[in-house]
SEBATOR-86508 format. One record per residue (C-alpha): residue number from 1; residue in one letter; x, y, z. Coordinates in nm, 2 decimals. Layout:
N
 pos code     xx     yy     zz
 NUM    a      X      Y      Z
...
END
This chain:
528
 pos code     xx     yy     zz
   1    x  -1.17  -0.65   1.26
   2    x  -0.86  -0.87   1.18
   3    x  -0.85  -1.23   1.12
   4    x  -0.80  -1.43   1.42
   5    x  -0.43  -1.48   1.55
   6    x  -0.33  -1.19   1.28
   7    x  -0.30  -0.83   1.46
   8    x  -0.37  -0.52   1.25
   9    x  -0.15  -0.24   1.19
  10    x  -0.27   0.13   1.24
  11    x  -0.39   0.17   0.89
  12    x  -0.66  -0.11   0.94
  13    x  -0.41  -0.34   0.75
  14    x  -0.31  -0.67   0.82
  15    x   0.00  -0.64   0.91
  16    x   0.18  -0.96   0.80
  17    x   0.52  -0.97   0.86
  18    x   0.66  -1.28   0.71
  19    x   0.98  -1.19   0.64
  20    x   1.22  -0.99   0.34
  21    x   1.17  -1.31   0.16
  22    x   0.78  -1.27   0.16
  23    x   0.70  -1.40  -0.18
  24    x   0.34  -1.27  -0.18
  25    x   0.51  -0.90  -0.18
  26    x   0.74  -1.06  -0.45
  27    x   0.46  -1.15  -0.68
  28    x   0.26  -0.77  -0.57
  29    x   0.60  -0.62  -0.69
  30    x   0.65  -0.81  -1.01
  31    x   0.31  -0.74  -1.15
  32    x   0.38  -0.38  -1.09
  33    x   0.68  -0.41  -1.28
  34    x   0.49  -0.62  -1.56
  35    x   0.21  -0.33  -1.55
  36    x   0.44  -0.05  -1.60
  37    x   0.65  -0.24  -1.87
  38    x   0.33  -0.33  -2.04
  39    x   0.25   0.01  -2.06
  40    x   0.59   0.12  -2.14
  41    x   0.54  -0.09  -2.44
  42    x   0.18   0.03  -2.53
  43    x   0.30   0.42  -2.55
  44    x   0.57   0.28  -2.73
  45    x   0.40   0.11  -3.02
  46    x   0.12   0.39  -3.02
  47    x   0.43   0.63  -3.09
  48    x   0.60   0.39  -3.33
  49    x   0.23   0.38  -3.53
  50    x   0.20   0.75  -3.54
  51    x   0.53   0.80  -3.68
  52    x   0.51   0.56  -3.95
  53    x   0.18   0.65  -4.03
  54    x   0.30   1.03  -4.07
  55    x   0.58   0.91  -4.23
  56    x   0.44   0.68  -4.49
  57    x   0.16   0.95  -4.57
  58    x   0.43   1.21  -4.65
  59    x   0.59   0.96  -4.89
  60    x   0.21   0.89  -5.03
  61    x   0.16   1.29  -5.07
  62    x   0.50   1.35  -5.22
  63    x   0.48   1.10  -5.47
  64    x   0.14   1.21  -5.57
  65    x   0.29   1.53  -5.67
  66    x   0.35   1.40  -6.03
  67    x   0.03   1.37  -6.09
  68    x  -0.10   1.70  -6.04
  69    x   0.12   1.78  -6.33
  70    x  -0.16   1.56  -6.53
  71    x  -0.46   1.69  -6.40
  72    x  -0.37   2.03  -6.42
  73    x  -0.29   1.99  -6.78
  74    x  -0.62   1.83  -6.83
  75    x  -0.78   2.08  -6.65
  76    x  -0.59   2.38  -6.78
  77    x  -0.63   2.28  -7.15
  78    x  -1.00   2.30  -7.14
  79    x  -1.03   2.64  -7.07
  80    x  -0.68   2.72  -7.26
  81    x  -0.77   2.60  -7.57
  82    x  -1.04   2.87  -7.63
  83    x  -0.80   3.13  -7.60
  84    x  -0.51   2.93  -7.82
  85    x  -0.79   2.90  -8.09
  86    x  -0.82   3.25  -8.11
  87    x  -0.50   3.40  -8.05
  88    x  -0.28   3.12  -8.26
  89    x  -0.60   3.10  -8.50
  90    x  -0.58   2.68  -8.52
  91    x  -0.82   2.50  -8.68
  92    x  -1.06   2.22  -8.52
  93    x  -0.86   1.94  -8.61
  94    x  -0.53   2.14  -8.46
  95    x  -0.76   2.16  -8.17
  96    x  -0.82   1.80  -8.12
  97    x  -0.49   1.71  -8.18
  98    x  -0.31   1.99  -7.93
  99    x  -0.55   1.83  -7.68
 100    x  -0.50   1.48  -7.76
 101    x  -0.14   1.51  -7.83
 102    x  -0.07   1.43  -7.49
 103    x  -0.17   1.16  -7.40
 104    x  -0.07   1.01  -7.67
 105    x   0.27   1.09  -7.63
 106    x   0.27   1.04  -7.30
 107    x   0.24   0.66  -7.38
 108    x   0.64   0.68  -7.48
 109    x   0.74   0.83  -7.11
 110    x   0.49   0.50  -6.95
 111    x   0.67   0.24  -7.16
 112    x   1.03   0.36  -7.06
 113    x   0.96   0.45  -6.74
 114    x   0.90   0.07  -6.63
 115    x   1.24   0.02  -6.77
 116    x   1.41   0.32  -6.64
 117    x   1.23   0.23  -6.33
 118    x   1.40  -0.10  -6.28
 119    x   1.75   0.07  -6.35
 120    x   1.76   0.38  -6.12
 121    x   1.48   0.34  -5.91
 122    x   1.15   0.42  -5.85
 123    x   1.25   0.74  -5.68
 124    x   1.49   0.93  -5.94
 125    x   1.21   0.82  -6.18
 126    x   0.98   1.08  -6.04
 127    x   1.26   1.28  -6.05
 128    x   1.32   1.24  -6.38
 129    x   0.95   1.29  -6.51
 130    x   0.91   1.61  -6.33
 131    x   1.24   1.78  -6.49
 132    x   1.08   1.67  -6.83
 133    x   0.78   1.78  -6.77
 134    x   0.89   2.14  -6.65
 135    x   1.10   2.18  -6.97
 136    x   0.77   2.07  -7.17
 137    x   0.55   2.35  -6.97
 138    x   0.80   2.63  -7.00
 139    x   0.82   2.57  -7.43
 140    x   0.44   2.59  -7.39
 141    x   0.43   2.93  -7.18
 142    x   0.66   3.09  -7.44
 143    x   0.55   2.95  -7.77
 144    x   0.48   3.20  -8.05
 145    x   0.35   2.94  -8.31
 146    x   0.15   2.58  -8.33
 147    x   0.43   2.34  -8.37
 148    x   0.67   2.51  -8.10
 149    x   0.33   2.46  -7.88
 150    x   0.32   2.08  -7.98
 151    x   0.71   2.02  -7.88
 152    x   0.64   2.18  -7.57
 153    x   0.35   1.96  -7.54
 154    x   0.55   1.63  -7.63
 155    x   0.76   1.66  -7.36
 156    x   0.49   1.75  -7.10
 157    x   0.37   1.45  -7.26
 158    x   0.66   1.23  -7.22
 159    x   0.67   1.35  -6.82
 160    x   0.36   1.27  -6.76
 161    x   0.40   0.91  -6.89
 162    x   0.65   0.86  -6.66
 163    x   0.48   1.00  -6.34
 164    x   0.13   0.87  -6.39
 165    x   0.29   0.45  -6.44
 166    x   0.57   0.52  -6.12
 167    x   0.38   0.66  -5.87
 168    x   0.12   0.38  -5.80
 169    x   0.40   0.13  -5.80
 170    x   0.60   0.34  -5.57
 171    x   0.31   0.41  -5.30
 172    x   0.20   0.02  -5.32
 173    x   0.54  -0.08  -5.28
 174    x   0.59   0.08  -4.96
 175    x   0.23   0.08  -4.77
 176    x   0.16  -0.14  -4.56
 177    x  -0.10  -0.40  -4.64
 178    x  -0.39  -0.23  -4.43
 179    x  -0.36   0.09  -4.62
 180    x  -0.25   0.06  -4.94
 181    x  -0.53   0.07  -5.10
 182    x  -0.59   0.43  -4.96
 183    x  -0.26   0.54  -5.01
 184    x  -0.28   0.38  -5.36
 185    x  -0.54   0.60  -5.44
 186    x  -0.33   0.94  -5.35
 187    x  -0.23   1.01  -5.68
 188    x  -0.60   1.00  -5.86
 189    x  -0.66   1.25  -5.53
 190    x  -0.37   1.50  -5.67
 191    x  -0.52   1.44  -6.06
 192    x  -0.88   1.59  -5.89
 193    x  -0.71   1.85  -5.73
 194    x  -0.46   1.92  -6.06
 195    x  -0.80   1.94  -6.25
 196    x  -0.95   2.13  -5.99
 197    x  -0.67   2.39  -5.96
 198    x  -0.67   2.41  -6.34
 199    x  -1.04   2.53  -6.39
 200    x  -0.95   2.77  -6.15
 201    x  -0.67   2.90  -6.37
 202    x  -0.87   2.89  -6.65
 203    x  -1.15   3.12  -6.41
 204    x  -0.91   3.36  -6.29
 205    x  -0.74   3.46  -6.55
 206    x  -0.97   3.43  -6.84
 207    x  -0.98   3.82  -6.78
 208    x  -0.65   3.93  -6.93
 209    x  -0.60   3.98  -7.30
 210    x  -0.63   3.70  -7.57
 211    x  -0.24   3.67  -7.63
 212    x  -0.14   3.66  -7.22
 213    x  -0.40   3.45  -7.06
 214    x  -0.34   3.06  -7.19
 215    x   0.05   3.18  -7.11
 216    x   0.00   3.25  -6.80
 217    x  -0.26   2.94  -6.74
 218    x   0.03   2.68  -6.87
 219    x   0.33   2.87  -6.67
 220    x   0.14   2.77  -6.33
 221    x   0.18   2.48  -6.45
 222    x   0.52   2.45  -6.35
 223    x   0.48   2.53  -5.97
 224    x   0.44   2.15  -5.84
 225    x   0.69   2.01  -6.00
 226    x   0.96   2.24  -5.86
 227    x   0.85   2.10  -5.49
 228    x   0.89   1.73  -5.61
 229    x   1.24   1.85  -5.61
 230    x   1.22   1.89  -5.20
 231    x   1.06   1.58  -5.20
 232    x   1.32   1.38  -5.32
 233    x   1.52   1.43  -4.97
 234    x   1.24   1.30  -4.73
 235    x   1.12   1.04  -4.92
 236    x   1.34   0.68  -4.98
 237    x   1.38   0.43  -5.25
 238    x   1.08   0.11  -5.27
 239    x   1.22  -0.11  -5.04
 240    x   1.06  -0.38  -5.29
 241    x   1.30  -0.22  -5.57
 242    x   1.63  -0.21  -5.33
 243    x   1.57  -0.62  -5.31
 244    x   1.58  -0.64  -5.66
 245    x   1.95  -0.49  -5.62
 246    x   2.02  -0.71  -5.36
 247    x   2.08  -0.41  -5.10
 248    x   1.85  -0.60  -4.79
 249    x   2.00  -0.41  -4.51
 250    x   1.87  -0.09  -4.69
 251    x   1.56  -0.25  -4.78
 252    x   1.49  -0.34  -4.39
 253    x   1.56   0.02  -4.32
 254    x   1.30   0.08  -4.51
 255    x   1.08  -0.09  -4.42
 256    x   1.14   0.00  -4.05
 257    x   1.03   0.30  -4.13
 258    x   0.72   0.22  -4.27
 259    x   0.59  -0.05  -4.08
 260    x   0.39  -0.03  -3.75
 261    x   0.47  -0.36  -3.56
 262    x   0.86  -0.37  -3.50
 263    x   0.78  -0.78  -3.55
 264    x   0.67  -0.80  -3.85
 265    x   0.95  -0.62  -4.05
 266    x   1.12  -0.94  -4.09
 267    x   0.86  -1.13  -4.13
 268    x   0.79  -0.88  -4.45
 269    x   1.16  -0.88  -4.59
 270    x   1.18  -1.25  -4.60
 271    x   0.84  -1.24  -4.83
 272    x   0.93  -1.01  -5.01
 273    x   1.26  -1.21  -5.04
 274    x   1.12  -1.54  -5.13
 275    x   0.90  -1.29  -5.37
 276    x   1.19  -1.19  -5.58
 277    x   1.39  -1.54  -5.55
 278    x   1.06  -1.69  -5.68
 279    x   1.08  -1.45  -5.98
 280    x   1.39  -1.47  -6.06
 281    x   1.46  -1.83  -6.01
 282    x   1.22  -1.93  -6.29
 283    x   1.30  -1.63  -6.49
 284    x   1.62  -1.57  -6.50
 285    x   1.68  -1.66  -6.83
 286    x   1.38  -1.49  -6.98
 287    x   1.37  -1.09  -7.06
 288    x   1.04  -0.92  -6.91
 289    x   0.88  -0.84  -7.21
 290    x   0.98  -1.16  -7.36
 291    x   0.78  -1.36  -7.07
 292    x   0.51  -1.05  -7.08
 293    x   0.45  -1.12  -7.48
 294    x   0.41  -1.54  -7.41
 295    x   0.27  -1.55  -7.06
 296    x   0.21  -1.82  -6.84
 297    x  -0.16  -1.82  -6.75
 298    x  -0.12  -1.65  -6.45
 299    x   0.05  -1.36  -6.61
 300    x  -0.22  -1.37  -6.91
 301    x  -0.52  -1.32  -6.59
 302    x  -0.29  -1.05  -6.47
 303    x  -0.22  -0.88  -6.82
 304    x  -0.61  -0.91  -6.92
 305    x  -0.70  -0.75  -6.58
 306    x  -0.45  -0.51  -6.55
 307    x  -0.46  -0.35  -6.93
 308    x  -0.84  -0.43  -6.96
 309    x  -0.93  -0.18  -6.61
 310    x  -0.69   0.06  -6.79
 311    x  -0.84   0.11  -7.10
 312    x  -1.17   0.09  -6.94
 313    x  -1.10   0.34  -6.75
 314    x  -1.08   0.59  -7.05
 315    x  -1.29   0.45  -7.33
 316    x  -1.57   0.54  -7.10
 317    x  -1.53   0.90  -7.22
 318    x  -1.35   1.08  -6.86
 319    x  -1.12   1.28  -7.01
 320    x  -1.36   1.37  -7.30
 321    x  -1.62   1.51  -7.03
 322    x  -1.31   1.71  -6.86
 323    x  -1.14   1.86  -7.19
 324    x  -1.42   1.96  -7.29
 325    x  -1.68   2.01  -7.06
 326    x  -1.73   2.37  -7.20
 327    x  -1.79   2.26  -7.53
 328    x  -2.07   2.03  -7.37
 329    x  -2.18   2.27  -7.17
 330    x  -2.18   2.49  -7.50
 331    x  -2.39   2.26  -7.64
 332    x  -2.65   2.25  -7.38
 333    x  -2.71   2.65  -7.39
 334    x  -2.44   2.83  -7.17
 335    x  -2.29   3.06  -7.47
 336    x  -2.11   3.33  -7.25
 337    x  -1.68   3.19  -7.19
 338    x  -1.66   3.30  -6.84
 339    x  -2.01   3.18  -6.75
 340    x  -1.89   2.84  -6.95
 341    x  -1.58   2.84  -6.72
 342    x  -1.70   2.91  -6.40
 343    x  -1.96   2.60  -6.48
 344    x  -1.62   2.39  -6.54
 345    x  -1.50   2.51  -6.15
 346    x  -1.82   2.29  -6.01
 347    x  -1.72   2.02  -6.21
 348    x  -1.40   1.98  -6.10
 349    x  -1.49   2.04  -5.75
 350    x  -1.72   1.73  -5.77
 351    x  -1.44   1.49  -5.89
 352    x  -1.24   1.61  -5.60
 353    x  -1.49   1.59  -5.38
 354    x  -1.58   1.26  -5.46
 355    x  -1.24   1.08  -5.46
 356    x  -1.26   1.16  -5.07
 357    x  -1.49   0.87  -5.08
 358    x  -1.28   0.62  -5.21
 359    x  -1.01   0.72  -4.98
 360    x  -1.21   0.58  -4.70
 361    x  -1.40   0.35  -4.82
 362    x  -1.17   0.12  -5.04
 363    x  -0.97  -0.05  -4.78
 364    x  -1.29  -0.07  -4.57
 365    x  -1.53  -0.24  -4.81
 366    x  -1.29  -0.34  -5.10
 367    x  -1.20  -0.30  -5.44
 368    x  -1.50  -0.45  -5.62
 369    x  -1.81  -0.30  -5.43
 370    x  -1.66   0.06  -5.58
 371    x  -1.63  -0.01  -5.88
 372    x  -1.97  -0.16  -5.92
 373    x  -2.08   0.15  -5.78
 374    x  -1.86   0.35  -6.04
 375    x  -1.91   0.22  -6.32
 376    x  -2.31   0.15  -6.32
 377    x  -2.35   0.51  -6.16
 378    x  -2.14   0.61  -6.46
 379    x  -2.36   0.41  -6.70
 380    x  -2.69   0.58  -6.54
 381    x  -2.53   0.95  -6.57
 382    x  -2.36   0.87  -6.92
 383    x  -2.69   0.75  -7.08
 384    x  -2.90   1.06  -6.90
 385    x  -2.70   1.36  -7.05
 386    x  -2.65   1.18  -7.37
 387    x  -3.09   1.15  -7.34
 388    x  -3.08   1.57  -7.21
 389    x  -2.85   1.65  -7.47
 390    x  -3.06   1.49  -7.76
 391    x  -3.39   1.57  -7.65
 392    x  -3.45   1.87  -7.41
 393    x  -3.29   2.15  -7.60
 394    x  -3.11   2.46  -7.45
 395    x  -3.36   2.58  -7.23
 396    x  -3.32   2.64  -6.86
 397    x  -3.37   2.30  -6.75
 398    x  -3.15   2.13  -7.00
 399    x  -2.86   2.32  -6.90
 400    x  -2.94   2.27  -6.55
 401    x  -2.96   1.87  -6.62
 402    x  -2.64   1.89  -6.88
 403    x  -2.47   2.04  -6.55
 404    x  -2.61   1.75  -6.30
 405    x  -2.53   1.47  -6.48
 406    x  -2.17   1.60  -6.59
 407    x  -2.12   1.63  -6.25
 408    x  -2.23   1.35  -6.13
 409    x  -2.06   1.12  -6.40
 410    x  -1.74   1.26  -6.27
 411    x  -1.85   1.26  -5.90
 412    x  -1.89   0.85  -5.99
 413    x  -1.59   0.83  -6.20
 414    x  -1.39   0.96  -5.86
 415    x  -1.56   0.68  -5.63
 416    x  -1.44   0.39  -5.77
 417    x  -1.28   0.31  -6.12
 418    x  -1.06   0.65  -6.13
 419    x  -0.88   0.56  -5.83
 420    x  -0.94   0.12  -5.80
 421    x  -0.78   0.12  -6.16
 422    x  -0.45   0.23  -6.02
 423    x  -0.49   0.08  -5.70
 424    x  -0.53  -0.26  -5.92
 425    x  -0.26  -0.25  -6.14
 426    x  -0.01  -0.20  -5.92
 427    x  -0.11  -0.49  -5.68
 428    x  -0.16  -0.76  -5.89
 429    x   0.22  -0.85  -6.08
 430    x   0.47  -0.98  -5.97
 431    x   0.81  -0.80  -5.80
 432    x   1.04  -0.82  -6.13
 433    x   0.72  -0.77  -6.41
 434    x   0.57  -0.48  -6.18
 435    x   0.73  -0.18  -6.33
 436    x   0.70  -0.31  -6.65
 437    x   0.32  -0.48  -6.69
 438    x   0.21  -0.13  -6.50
 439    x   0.43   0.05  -6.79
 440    x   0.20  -0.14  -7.00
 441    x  -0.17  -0.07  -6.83
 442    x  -0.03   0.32  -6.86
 443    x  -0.02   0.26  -7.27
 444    x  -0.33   0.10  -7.26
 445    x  -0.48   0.41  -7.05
 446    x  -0.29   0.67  -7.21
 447    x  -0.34   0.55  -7.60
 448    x  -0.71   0.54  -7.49
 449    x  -0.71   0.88  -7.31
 450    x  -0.58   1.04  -7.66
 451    x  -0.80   0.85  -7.89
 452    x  -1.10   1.01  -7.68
 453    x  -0.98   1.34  -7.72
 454    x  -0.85   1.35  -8.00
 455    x  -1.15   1.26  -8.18
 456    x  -1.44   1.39  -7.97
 457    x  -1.50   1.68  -8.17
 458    x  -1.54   1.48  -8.52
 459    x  -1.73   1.18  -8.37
 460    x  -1.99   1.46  -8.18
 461    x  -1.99   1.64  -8.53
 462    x  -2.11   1.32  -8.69
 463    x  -2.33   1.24  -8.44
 464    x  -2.39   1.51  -8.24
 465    x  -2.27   1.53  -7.87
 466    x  -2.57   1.38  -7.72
 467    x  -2.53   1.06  -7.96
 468    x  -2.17   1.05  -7.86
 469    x  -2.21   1.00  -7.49
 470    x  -2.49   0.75  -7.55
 471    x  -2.18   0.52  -7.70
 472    x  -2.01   0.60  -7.42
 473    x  -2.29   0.52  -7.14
 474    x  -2.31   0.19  -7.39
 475    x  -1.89   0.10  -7.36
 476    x  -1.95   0.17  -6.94
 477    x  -2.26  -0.09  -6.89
 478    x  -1.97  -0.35  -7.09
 479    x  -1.72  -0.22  -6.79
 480    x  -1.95  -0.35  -6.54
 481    x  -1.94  -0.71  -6.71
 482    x  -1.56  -0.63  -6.69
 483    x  -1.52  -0.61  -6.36
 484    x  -1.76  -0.85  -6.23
 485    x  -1.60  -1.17  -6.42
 486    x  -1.22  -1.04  -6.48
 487    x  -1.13  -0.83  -6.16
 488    x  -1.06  -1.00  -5.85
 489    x  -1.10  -0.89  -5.46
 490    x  -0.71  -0.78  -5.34
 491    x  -0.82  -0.56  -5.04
 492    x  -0.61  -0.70  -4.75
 493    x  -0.36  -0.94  -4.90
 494    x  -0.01  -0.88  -4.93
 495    x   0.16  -0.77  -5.25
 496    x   0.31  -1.11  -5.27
 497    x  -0.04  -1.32  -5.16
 498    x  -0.20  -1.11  -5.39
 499    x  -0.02  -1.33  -5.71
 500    x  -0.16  -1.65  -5.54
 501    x  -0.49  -1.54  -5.67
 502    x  -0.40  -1.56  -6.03
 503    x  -0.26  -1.87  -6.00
 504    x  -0.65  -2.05  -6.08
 505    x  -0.91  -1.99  -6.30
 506    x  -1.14  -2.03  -5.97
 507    x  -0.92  -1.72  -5.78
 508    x  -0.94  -1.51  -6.08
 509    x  -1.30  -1.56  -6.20
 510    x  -1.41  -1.63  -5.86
 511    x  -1.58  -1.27  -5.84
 512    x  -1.23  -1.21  -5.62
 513    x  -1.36  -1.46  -5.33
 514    x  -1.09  -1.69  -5.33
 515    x  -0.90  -1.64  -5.05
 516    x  -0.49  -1.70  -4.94
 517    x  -0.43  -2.00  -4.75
 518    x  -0.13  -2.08  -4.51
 519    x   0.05  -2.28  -4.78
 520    x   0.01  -2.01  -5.04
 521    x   0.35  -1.87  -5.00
 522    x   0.48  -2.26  -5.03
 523    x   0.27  -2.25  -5.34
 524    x   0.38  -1.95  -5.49
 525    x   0.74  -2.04  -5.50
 526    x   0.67  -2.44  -5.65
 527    x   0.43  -2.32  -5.89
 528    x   0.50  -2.25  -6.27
END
């Protein structure tokens, strides 16, 4: 039944006819139109995020590929080096340094590739470290004596150094905020894997003869670096780096690609802008590593948090555990060299495993909360096989033990201070210092990586192997001092907020809870 005085159609509907000009069936139409538009919009931003999240995870992945170079020498060389020793006949000392070598050399590719960085790019300086490091891996694969194995080895070296400082710079500089801690992480994911693929190597073909197999182990070495070369043409230049030349347009571009919300990309260029205006208004006259060797105190937080993470990172004996995780293994009862590699293959497959942790967890719950997780876990599984080492012998269950504990050191490693370390460094300097104070963290990692190695052997001869990881589980309880006092919170704050908290003793020291205020980017361009 209609309302009175208002007859009803056929349908049962009112049927009001008030005119064309009936602004009620105006107002239905126009909401229509405003619904459809609004979803219009919806699919389109829900397309624009799923092509910039594809896109900035291929850049992520491609980058990363550097850095399987590193773990898969790592990895490789533990295995290798049993079959060098006997084919090459090198003493112990040759041993330690053919291992070490590296990353001690790779120091010199770190400190220039900040500077070559900042003159062609962060892009052609992946580039550049893989061609170096291919030349290094092919002198290896056909070297007939020691020393033509160590050149080979310096230049694998000096490609390394450049790809493990460049690549965390060049993912941070082009995530977005929300995920760049993840992304970040990517190229400690491709180390895992590189390590993981090289105790493979070192599994399968263990079985040819003495004189072919660690030949054969390095050549595969080569394979990853030949597809950085396709990577090259889908991935661009730091859009961070292109300000610095002063080509904006290229930089919006850029960042077009690369960031979900169409709004925000100018919002991002101007910061980034104000950034580098910041920088080089009160720097211009000042050479980087002039103002990086007399800081102002909020470079000296930076430079204490960035190179002290680094070091840490190594002088809690990782890469002693990887190179020579057979020997440890040795030394807990497994005698038999395949039986000793195919231990090594479980090993690796927890530090892989593991990093698939961080990945999901450090932009979620942070920075810190991992690497408190990390590094006491590490201290706990440090101090245990240095205890099973020293006191349970080579029976059954020490060997079992010995194999848990390695594992699980690296499973810990993996969770937090492997990846957080790089994650860090690259966050927290400024635009014009990045390259160059990351260069630096690389030393500081690198010199510490070949210290560890290259005198593992001697120190666990003096002291025995159990005794040396009971220094280590000692050096990673000081880590977790470290990183409660000296290594702020940075999970979702922009590259350029993330400065602001350096800028007090309070944000620094704060136990990383001081947070970015409105006027922070006001603050960061007034202050000293």
């Amino acid at each position: 039944m209609g309302l009175v005085g208002i007859p009803e159609n056929g349908k049962g509907e009112m049927g009001l006819d008030l005119g064309a000009k009936n602004k009620y069936r105006r107002m239905d139409s126009e909401l229509a139109d405003a619904d459809f538009d609004d979803a219009s919009d919806y699919i389109h931003q829900q397309q624009r995020k799923n092509s910039t999240r594809k896109y900035v995870l291929a850049c992520a992945v491609f980058a990363s590929l550097n850095s399987v170079l590193l773990g898969y020498d790592v990895g490789v060389m533990s295995g290798a080096i049993l079959f060098i020793q006997e084919d090459l006949h090198i003493t112990e000392v040759q041993q330690e340094v053919l291992v070490g070598i590296l990353s001690i050399v790779s120091l010199f590719g770190s400190l220039a590739g900040g500077r070559t960085s900042d003159h062609i790019g962060r892009k052609w300086t992946m580039a550049l470290a893989a061609v170096v490091f291919q030349s290094g891996a092919i002198v290896m694969t056909f070297a007939p004596s020691f020393q033509i194995l160590m050149i080979g080895r310096f230049l694998a070296g000096v490609g390394i150094g450049l790809g493990v400082m460049i690549a965390p710079v060049y993912i941070a500089e082009i995530s977005p905020t929300v995920a760049r801690g993840s992304l970040t992480s990517f190229p400690e994911i491709f180390i895992n894997l590189g390590i993981l693929l090289g105790y493979v190597s070192n599994y399968a073909f263990s079985g040819l003869s003495v004189h072919t197999s660690w030949r054969v182990m390095l050549a595969v070495g080569i394979l990853p670096s030949i597809f950085i070369g396709f990577a090259l043409f889908i991935i661009p230049e730091s859009p961070r780096w292109l300000v610095m030349q002063n080509r904006i347009e290229e930089a919006r571009s850029v960042l077009v690609k690369t960031i979900d919300d169409e709004n925000e990309v100018d919002d991002r260029l101007a910061e980034i802008l104000v950034a580098a205006n910041a920088n080089n208004s009160k720097h211009e006259q000042k050479a980087v590593w002039r103002e990086m060797l007399s800081p102002s105190p909020a470079l000296r937080r930076m430079l204490v948090t960035g190179f002290g993470i680094q070091c840490f990172q190594q002088i809690t004996g990782i890469d002693a555990t990887v190179y020579y995780s057979p020997e440890i293994l040795r030394t807990a009862g497994i005698t038999d060299n395949t039986k000793l590699l195919a231990a090594t293959v479980a090993v690796g497959v927890s530090k892989t495993l593991f990093i698939m942790v961080a990945i999901l967890l450090i932009d979620k719950v942070g920075r810190k909360p991992l690497l408190y997780v990390s590094t006491i876990g590490m201290t706990v599984c440090l101090f245990s096989l240095g205890f099973t080492l020293t006191v349970m012998g080579q029976g059954a269950v020490g060997i079992g033990l010995a194999i848990f504990f390695v594992c699980a050191n690296v499973g810990f490693f993996s969770v937090g201070i492997g990846p957080v370390c790089w994650v860090v460094t690259s966050e927290i300097f400024p635009l014009r210092l990045r390259a160059q104070a990351a260069a630096l963290g690389a030393v500081g990692n690198r010199v510490c990586s070949g210290v560890v190695a290259m005198s593992f052997l001697s120190v666990s001869n003096a002291i025995t192997v159990g005794g040396t990881f009971l220094v280590f589980a000692a050096v990673s309880a000081v880590s977790v001092a470290f990183v409660y006092w000296l290594v702020p919170e940075t999970k979702g704050k922009s590259l350029e907020e993330i400065e602001v908290l350096f800028e007090s003793e309070r944000g620094w020291r704060g136990g990383g809870k001081g947070e970015v205020e409105m006027g922070d980017a006001e603050h960061l361009v007034q202050n000293e």
